[in-house]
Structure formats: structure tokens, C-alpha cells
C-alpha positions as CSV (number, residue, x, y, z in Angstrom):
1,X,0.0,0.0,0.0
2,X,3.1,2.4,0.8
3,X,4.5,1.6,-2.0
4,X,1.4,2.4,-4.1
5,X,0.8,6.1,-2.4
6,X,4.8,6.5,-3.2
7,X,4.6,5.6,-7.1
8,X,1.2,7.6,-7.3
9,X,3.2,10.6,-5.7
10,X,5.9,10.0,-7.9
11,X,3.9,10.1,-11.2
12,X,2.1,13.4,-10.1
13,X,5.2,14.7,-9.3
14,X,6.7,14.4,-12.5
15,X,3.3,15.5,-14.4
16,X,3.0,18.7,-12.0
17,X,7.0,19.3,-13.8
18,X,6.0,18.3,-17.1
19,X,3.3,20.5,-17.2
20,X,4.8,23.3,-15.3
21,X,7.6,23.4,-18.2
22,X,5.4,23.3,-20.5
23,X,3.2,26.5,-19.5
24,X,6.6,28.2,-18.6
25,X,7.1,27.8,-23.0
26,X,2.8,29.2,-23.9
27,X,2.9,32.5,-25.1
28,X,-0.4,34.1,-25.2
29,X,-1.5,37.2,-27.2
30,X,-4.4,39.2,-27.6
31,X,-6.4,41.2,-30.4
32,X,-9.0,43.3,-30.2
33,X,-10.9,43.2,-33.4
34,X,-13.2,46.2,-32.7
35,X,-10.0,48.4,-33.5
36,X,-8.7,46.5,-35.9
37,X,-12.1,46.8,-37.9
38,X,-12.9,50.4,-36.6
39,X,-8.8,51.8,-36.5
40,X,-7.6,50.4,-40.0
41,X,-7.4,51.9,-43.1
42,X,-10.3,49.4,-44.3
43,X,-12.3,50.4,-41.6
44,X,-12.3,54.1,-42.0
45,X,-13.3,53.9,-45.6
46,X,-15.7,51.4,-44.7
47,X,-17.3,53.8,-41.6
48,X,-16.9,57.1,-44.7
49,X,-18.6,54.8,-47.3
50,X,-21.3,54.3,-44.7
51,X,-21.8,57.7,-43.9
52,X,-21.9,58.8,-47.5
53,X,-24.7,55.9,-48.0
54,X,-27.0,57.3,-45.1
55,X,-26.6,60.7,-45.9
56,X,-27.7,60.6,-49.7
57,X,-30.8,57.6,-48.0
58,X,-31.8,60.5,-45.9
59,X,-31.8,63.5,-48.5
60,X,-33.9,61.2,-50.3
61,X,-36.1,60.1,-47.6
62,X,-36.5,63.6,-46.5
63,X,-37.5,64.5,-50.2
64,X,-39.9,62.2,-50.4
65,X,-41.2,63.3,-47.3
66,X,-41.7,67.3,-47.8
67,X,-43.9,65.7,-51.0
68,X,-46.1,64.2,-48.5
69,X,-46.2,67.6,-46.2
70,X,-47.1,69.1,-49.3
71,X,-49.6,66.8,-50.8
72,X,-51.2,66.6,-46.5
73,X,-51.7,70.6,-46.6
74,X,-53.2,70.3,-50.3
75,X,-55.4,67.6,-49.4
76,X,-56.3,69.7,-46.2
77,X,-57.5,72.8,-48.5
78,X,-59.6,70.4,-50.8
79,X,-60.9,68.3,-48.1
80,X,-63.9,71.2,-47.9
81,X,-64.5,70.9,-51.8
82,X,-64.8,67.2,-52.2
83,X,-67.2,65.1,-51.5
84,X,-67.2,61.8,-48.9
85,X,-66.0,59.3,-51.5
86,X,-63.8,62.1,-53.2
87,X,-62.1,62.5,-49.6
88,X,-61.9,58.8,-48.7
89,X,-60.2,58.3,-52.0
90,X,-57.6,60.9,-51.1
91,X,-57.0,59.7,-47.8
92,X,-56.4,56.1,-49.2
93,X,-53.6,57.5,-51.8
94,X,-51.7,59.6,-49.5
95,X,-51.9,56.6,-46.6
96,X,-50.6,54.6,-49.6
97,X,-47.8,57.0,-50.3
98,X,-47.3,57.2,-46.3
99,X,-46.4,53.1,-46.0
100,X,-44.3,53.5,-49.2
101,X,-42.3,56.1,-47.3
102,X,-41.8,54.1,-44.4
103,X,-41.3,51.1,-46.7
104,X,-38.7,53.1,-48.1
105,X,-36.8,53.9,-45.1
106,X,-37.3,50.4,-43.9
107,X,-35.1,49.1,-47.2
108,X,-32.6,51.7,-46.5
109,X,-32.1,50.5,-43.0
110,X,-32.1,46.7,-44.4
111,X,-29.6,47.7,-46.9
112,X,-26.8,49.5,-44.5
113,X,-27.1,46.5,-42.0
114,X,-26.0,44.4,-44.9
115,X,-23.7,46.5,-46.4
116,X,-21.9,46.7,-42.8
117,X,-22.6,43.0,-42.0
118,X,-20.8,41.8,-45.1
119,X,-17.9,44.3,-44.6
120,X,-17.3,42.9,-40.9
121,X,-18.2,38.9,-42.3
122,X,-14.9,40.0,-45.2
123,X,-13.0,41.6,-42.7
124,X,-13.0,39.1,-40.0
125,X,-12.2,36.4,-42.0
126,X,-9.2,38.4,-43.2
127,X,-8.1,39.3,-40.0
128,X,-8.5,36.0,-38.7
129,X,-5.9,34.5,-41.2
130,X,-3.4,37.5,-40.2
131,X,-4.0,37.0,-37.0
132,X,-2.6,33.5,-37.4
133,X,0.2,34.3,-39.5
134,X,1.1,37.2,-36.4
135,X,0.8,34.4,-34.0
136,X,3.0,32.2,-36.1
137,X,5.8,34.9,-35.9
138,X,5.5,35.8,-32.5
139,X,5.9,31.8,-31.7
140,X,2.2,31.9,-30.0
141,X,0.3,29.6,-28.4
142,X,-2.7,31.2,-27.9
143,X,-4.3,34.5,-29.1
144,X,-7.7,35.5,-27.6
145,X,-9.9,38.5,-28.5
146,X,-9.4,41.3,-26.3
147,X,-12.9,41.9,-24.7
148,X,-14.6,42.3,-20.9
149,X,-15.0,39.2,-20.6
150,X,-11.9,37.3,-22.2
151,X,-9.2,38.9,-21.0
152,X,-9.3,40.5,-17.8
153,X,-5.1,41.7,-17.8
154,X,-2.8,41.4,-20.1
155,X,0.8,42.7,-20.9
156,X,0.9,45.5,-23.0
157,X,3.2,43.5,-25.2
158,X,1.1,40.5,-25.8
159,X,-1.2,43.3,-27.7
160,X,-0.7,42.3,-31.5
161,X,-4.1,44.8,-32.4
162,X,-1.2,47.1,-34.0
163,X,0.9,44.5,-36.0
164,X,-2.5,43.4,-37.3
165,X,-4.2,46.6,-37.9
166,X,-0.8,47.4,-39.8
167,X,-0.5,44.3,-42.0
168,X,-4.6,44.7,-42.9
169,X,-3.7,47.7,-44.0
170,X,-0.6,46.7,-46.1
171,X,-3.1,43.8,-47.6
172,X,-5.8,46.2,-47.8
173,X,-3.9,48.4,-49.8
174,X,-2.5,45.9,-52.4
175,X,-6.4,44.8,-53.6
């Protein structure tokens, strides 16, 4: 029985050293791809491009809607003139031009949320390949995504965000 407690010791002795050696050789780094897809070169086209997009949807939109301000006060001045199946027939069009408004402003929203999910989908993919190469070069272990809740401290030189952010840019640039 000793001798059982002794070779049990013995073997978690040398696993407690085997594995102490190796975490003494893991190297961890961190990115935080918020930065890298708000900070880079990409990304600040990406966020102008967007801007641009939304301003010329709501120029439109707010065209589109002085016509219905417009049309409202005209109907409003006829409304006295016309007769009850005249005015229901009015009402009905401009309701109708109303949804087609909000319809419209409904596709514009649609169509930045996919415009900015398929830049981030592009992005992150990219990153994630130039994150690996980074890790490769730095002889890493492990990278993790710098958020709240994944890393709570790290080294300010385990940070590769900036060697990533620069070789997006680099690629970025070559396309």
C-alpha cells in the first residue's frame, strides 16, 4: 500500500513538472478586433462609405417626405371641396404614399445592415488568417480576443491589435 501512495506521488510529481515546463514555453497574445475593424485603413473607408450611404438615403427620404407635407396641406384645403368618397379616395392614396415612405426607409435601413454586415463577415475572416500568420511569428500559443469578458489583464506586449491593424492595411492596400 506504501509503495502504491509512493509511485502515485511519484507520477504526479513528474506530471506537476511536465506541465509546469510546459506552460513556462505558452505564449499568449491578444487582439482586439473592434479596433482592428474600426482603427484600419479598411475600416475608415468602410465607416466614410457608410456615412456617404446614409446621408444621400436621408436626403432622399426627406424629399420624399416634404412631398407628403405638401400633398397633406393640399389635401387639407380640398378636403372642404370634395365630396365623402372624393375625400376617402384621397386619404387612401396619401396613406398609400405614407407606407411607401416608411417602406422606403425600412429598405434603407435593411440595406446599411448588410452593407456593414458583409464588410465585418470580409473583414473578420481576413483578420483571422493575419492574426494566425502574427501568432505564427511571434511563436504563440494562444491568441484570444481582447474583450470584458476574455481577458481581464494582459501585458501590454502580448497586444498584437497594431501589427494586425498594420499588416490589414498593407493587404488592404494591395487589392
Amino acid at each position: 500500500m506504501m509503495k502504491r501512495i509512493a509511485a502515485i506521488a511519484a507520477v504526479a510529481g513528474l506530471l506537476g513538472s511536465t506541465m509546469a515546463g510546459a506552460a513556462d514555453n505558452t505564449a499568449i497574445g491578444y487582439v482586439d478586433m473592434r479596433a482592428v475593424l474600426v482603427e484600419s485603413k479598411s475600416g475608415k473607408q468602410h465607416k466614410a462609405d457608410m456615412e456617404k450611404f446614409v446621408k444621400s438615403k436621408q436626403t432622399e427620404l426627406k424629399k420624399e417626405e416634404e412631398k407628403l407635407k405638401s400633398l397633406q396641406q393640399t389635401l387639407e384645403k380640398e378636403m372642404l371641396t370634395l365630396t365623402e368618397a372624393q375625400k376617402q379616395d384621397k386619404q387612401r392614396g396619401f396613406q398609400e404614399k405614407v407606407q411607401a415612405l416608411q417602406k422606403m426607409a425600412q429598405d434603407a435601413e435593411r440595406e446599411l445592415r448588410k452593407k456593414d454586415s458583409e464588410y465585418t463577415n470580409k473583414s473578420v475572416e481576413e483578420i483571422r488568417k493575419i492574426i494566425a500568420e502574427t501568432a505564427k511569428e511571434e511563436k504563440l500559443s494562444l491568441v484570444l480576443g481582447k474583450t470584458e469578458m476574455s481577458v481581464l489583464y494582459a501585458d501590454d506586449g502580448m497586444d498584437l491589435t497594431p501589427k494586425v491593424i498594420q499588416k490589414y492595411d498593407n493587404r488592404s492596400g494591395k487589392k
